[in-house]
C-alpha positions in Angstrom: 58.2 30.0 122.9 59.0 33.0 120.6 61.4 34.5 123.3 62.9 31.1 123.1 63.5 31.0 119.4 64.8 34.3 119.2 67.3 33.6 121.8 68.3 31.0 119.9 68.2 32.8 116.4 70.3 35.5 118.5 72.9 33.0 119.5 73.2 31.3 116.0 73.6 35.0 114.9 76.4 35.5 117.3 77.9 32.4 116.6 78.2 32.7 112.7 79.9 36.0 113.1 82.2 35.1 115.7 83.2 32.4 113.3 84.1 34.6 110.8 87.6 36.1 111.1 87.6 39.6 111.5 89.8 41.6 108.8 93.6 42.2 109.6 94.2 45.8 110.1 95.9 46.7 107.0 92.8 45.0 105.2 90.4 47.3 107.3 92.2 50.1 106.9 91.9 49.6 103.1 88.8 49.1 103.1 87.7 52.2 105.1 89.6 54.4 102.7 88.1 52.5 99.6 84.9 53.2 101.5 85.4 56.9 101.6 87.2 57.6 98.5 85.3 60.2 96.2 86.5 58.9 93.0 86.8 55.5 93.7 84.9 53.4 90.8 83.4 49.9 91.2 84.9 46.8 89.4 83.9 46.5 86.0 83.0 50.3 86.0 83.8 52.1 82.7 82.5 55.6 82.7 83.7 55.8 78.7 81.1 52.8 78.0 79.5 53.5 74.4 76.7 50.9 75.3 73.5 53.0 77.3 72.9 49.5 78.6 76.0 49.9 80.6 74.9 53.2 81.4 71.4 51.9 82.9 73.4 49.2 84.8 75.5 51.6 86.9 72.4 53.8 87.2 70.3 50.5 88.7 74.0 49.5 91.1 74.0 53.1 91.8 70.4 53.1 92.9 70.4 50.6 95.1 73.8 51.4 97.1 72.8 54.3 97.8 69.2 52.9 98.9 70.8 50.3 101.2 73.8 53.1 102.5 70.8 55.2 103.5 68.8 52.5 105.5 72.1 51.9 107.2 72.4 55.4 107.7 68.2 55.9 109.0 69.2 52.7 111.6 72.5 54.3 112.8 70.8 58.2 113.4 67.9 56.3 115.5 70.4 53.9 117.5 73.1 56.3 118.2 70.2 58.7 120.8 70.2 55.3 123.0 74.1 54.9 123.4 76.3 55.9 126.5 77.8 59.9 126.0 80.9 58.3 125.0 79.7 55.5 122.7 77.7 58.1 120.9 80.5 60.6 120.3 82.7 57.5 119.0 79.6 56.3 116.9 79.0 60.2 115.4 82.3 60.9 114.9 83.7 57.4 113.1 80.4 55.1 111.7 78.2 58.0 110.3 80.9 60.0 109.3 81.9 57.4 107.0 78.6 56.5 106.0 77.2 60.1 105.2 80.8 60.2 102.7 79.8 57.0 101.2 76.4 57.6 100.8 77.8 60.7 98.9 79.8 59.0 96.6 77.3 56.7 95.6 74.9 59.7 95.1 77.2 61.1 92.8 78.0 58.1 90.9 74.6 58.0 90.7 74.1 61.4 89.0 77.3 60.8 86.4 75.5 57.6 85.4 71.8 59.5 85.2 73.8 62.1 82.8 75.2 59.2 81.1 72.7 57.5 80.5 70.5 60.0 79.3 73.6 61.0 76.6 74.1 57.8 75.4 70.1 57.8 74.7 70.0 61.2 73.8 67.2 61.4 76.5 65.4 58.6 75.4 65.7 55.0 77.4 63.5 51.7 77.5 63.8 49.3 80.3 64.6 45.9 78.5 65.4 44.5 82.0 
């Protein structure tokens, strides 16, 4: 019964995402570049903020892209060993290439908004959330 039901949770899976229109190229392209681009800044980001609330936002944002970018990344290391030679060299030198760069930038978003925070607080910061 449970091979059953994950068939079918496979399928509805499969279905949903075939549903959804992939993006156009220009749109992908775009994206990939936004992906990888070191000084790229999130909407809404202002790294002249005043408020250390801001600060501990970006810091939290920060954190957990970069937590989620690395889980991606852990999945894609162990997954690529069990691909074809020339899935594997497309996989290594496209997907984790990009990942690794934007798990980078988030890291050192992540450190600017770790500085900034602890300037704005002079060192000194409650968690009100």
């Amino acid at each position: 019964m449970g091979v059953v039901s994950d068939t079918a949770n496979d399928a509805d899976a499969a279905a949903e995402h075939a549903s959804k229109p992939a993006p156009d190229h220009k749109d992908a392209k775009n994206a990939a570049l936004d992906a990888v681009e070191p000084e790229r800044l999130l909407d809404g980001e202002n790294e002249d903020t005043s408020y250390v609330d801001d600060a501990v936002h970006w810091t939290r944002v920060y954190t957990e892209l970069l937590d989620f970018k690395r889980s991606l990344l852990d999945v894609a290391e162990r997954a690529v060993t069990s691909l074809h030679n020339d899935a594997e060299t497309e996989v290594k030198d496209t997907d984790l290439k990009v990942l690794k760069a934007e798990a980078a930038r988030f890291e050192r978003r992540l450190e600017f908004w770790k500085a900034r925070t602890d300037q704005l607080s002079g060192g000194v910061v409650t968690d009100s959330a």
